[in-house]
N, C-alpha and C positions, 0 to 999 in steps of 0.2 A: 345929802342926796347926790345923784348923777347928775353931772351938768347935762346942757343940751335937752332933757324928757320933762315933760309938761302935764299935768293932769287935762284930761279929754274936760271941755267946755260942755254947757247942756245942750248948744246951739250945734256943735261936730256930733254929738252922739244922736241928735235926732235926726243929722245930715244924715250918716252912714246907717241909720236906720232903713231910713226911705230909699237908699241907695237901696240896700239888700232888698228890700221887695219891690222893688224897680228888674231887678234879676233871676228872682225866684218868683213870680207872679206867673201863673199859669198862662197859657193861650187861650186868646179872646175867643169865647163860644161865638158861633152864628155861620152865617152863608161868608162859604169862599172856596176858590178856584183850588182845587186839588192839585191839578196839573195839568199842560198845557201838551199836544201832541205837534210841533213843527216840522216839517223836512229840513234837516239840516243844511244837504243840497239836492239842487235838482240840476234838469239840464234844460237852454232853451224850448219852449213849446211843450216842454210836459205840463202834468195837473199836478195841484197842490192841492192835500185834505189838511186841513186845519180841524183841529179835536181840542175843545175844550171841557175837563172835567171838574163839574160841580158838587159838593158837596154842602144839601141844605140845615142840614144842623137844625130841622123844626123851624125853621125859615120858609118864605114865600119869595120866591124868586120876582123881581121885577122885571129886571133884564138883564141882557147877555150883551155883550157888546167886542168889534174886535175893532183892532188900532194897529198901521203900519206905521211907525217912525211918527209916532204922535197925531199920526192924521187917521178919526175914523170910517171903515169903510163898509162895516157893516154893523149891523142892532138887530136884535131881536126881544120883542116886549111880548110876552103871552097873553095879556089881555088886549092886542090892538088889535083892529080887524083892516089890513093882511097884519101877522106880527112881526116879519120880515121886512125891513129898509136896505137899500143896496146904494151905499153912497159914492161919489166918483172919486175917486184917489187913481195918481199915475201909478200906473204895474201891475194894477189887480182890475181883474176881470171874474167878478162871481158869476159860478154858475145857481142860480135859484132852484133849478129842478133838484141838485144836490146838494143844497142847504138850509140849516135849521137849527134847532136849538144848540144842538151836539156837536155837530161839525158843520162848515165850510169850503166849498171847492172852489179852488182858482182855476181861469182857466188859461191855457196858452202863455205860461209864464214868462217872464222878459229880464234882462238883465238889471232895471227897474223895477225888478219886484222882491230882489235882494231888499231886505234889511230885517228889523225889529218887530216882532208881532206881538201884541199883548190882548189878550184876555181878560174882559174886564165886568164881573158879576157885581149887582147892588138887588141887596133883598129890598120887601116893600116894608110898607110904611108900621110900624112905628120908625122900624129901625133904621133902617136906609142903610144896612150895614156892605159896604165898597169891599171887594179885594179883588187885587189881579196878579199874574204871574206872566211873564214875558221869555220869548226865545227869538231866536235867530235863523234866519231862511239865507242862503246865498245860493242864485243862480251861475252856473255854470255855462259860456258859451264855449261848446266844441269845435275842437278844429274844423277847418272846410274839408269836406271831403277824405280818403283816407291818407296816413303818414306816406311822405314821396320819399322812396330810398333813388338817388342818382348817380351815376358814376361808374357802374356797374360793366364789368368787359365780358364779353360772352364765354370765355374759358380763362384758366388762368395755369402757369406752371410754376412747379414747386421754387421754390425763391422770389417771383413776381410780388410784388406789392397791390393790395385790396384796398382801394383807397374811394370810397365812397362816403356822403352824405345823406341823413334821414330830416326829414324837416315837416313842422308839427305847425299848418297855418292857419293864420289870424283866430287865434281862439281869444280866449279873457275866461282866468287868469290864465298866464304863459303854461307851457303842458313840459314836464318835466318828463328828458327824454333818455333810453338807456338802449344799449346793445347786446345781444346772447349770439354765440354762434354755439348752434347744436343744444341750444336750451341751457349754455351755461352762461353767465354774468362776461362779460370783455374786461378785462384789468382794467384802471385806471392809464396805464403807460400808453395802450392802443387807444385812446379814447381822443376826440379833440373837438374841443367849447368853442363855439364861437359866442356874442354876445346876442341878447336878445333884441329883437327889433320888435316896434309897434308903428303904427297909423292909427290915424281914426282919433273922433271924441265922441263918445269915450274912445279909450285905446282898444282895439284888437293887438294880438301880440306874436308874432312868430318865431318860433324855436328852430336853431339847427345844431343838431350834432354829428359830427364827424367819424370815421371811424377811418383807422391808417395800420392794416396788420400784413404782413410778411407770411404768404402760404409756405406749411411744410406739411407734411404726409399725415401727422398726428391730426389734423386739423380736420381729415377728410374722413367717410365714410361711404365707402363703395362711389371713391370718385367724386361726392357730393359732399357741398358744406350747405347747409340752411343758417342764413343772417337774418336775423328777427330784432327789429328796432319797433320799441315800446314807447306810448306815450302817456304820462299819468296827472288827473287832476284830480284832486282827492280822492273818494275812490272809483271813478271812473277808469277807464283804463282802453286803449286802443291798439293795435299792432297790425305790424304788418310783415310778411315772411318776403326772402328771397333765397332763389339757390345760388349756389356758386359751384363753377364744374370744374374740375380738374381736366388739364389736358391731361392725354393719355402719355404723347409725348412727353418725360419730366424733367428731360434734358433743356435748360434752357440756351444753352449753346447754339452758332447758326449752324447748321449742318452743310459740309461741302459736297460737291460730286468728286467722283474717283480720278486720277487725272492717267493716262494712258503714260509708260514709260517704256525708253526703249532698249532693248537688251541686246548685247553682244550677237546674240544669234543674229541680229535685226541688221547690225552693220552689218557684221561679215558678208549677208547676201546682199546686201544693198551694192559694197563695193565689187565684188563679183557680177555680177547686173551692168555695174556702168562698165566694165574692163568687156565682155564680151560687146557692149554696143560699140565702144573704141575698136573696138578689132575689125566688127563687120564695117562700118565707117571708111578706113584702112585698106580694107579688101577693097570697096566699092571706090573708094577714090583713085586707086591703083589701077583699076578694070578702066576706069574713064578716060584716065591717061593712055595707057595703052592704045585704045580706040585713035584716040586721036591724033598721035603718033602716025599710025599707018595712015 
């Protein structure tokens, strides 16, 4: 024989027996959550529908039940008279008028109302048969107010440097920020990071990014450039435009006035001028003498 190979015992072949219909055993008939419908994200103060679908397989539904982060917060039993329970969990706010078997509405959502939701169906009795399916909600807080582009000169001439910042404040999570001029992407080279800052507990978080580009002619359009700094949290999205004016001027040199010079012609009469005042001078002082003389 070959070393090392052993005949299978009867106690491994009924192992890997039960193994194999451990693996090929069909799924458990009865009542269970088909699928669960969550908002992936939201943003503060919107509503939330929560949709949970059931599938009774010839089952009798006992109840519905939903769960944030293991704590639940609502029930529904069809045979209770109301069949709706509304239990207290931090984040969630139900609305009753628009909840029920099917779905659930939150309302005024918070950044405490980010997490884990499950869905949790058990038929009645004999069987009592449980199944749930679970997903995930994250709220979103948006910047304050819209993105601040700063720095901005009221005209600019071709060579000048455009050296402004866009900043993206106290949101959660940080808002991921970018720059277009004319609706095209800014290189990486013209770009400049600074880091992010937060306050607050929880944190709120502020974004700035910079932007440091060299005007030239290509850049303009009838005189004009539009700067558009974007801010993005997942797919949320915000912006905000500015123009930028070309001086008309595109010399950036300082400009002198003309300076007055004086030509030939200019002496000649000048010393001619003073030779005739020396003469009458001359005359007149001679005339005085004279006089006085006599």
């Amino acid at each position: 024989g070959v070393l090392g190979l052993r005949r299978p015992t009867m106690l491994s072949s009924i192992l890997a027996a039960f193994l194999t219909l451990q693996f090929v055993r069909p799924a458990i008939a009865g009542l269970r959550v088909s699928a669960v419908e969550v908002p992936r994200h939201l943003l503060v103060g919107q509503r939330a529908t929560l949709k949970c679908h059931v599938d009774l397989e010839g089952e009798t539904l006992y109840s519905l039940k939903w769960w944030k982060d293991g704590m639940q917060f609502y029930q529904f039993i069809p045979n209770n008279k109301p069949p709706a329970v509304v239990f207290t969990v931090e984040g969630i706010s139900v609305n009753p008028a628009k909840s029920g078997l099917h779905e659930v509405e939150l309302l005024d959502v918070q950044i405490s109302s980010s997490g884990q939701y499950r869905c949790e169906v058990v038929a009645d009795a004999p069987t009592f048969t449980t199944h749930h399916i679970s997903s995930n909600m994250t709220i979103i807080d948006a910047p304050d107010g819209d993105l601040r582009i700063r720095g901005l000169e009221t005209s600019y001439r071709i060579g000048e440097l455009i050296s402004v910042n866009c900043s993206a404040l106290r949101s959660r999570p940080p808002a991921n920020l970018g720059w277009t001029t004319n609706g095209e992407k800014v290189e990486e080279a013209y770009v400049v990071r600074y880091p992010v800052e937060h306050e607050g507990d929880p944190p709120l978080y502020t974004s700035v990014l910079g932007l440091s580009l060299t005007t030239r002619a290509s850049l303009f359009t009838e005189h004009e450039l539009k700067l558009t700094c974007t801010g993005t949290i997942v797919e949320y999205q915000w912006s905000t435009d500015v123009i930028v004016t070309l001086d008309n001027e595109t010399d950036s040199q300082p400009q002198h006035l003309p300076t007055l010079q004086q030509t030939d012609c200019g002496c000649k009469l000048s010393n001619h001028v003073i030779l005739i005042l020396l003469l009458q001078m001359m005359i007149t002082f001679k005339h005085i003498s004279s006089r006085l003389a006599v």
